[in-house]
N, C-alpha and C positions, 0 to 999 in steps of 0.2 A: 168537338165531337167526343174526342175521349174525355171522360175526367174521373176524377175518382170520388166516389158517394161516399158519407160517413156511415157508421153502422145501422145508425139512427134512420137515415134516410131510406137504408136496405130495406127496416123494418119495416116504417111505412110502405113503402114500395109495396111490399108483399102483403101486407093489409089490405092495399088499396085494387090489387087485383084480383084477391080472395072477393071483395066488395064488386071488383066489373067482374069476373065468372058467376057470382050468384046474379046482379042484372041480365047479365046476357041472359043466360039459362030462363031466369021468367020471362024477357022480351021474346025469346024467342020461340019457346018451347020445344028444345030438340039438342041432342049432346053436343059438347064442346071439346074441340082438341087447341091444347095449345101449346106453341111452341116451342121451348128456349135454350140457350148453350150452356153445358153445363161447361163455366168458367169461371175458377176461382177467384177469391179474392172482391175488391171492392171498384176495380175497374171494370165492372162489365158491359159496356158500351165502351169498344172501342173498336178499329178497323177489322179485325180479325172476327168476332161475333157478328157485327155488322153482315159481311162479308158471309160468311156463313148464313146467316138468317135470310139472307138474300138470296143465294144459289138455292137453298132447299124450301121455299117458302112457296114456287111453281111449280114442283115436284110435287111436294103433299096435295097444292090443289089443285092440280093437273090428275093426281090419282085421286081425287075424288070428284072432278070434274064437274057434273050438274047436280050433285047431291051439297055441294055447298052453296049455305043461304047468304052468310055476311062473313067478312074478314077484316079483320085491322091488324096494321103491325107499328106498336106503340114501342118508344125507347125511354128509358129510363136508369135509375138506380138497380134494376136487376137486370140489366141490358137490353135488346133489342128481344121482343115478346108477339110472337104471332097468335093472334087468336080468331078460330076459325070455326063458326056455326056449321054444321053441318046436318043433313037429313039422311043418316046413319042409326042401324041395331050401334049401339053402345058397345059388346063387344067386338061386333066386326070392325069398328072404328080401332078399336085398341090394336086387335089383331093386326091392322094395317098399319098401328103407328109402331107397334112390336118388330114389324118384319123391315120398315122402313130402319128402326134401330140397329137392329142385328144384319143388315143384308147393304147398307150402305157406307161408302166412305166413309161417311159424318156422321153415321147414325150414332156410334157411340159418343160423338161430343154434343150427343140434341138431349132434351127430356121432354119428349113427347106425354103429353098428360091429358087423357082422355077423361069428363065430365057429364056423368047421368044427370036427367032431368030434375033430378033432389042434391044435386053440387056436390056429391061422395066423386072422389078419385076411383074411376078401375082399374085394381092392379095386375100386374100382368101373374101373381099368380090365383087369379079368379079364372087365366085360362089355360092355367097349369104349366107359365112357365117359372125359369129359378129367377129372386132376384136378380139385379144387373148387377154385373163384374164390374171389379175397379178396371180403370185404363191401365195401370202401369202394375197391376201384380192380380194373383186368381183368388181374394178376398173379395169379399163382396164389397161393391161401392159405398154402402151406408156405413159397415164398420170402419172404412179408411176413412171418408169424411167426418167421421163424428171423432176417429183418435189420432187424428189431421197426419197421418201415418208418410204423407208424402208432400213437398213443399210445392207453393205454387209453380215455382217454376218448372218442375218437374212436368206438372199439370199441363201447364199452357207449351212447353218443347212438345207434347203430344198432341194437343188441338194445334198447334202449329206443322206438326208430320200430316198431319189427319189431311187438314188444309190443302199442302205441298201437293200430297196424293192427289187429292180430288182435282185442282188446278189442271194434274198433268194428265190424269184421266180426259179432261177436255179437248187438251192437245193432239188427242191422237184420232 
């Protein structure tokens, strides 16, 4: 289950699902949200995303209930990937994948990526929020990841608290 992908195979990887979100979208004609952990590095399928993408995978479509048409949850080289047709306004979808980010345990280890009928990304701020925070400092997520400002492990001791949390939220 766990292994670790080469870069190579990331890349494809993410080729290959830029290729299934433009299928879906013409198959099915109506937006797409999809799922995945943001988890560094080249191990992304392993127990810990697993695990994650599973707890929050009936949540999302539990709040969208009869408005979703199809769902798959594929694993790979970018890790475990839900993707979910839905009969959703485009932004109200986002808005819900927004407040799912901001409003739950896991939300900030998810990247919920909501997809109009012509395959553009809606960002969240199309609804006037700020980008996302990094997890471990109040820089923005994009500039930490691109000046690798914080080491995996730092990354994954946080999706791993995130985790703990949500676990013991269960418990009670």
């Amino acid at each position: 289950m766990m292994r670790e992908y080469t870069v190579d195979e990331l890349l494809e990887a993410r080729e290959k699902r830029v290729g299934l979100i433009d299928k879906l979208l013409k198959r099915y004609h109506a937006p797409l949200l999809v799922m995945r952990v943001n988890y560094p590095g080249l191990e992304k399928t392993n127990p810990l995303t697993v695990n994650i993408i599973e707890a929050m995978s009936p949540l999302v479509c539990s709040g969208l209930s009869a408005k979703v048409c199809r769902k798959w949850l594929l694993q790979g080289a970018e890790g475990p990937i839900l993707y979910v047709v839905v009969q959703e306004d485009v932004l109200t979808l986002k808005t819900i994948a927004i407040n799912l980010e901001e409003n739950h345990t896991l939300g900030r280890c998810l990247d919920l990526d909501v997809y109009d009928l012509e395959g553009k990304s809606v960002g969240r701020q199309e609804l006037g929020y700020l980008k996302r925070k990094c997890y471990l400092c109040e820089d923005y997520a994009h500039h930490c990841v691109r000046a690798r400002r914080h080491s995996e492990a730092e990354v994954v001791a946080y999706i791993e608290e995130k985790y703990r949390e949500y676990r013991e939220t269960l418990l009670c």
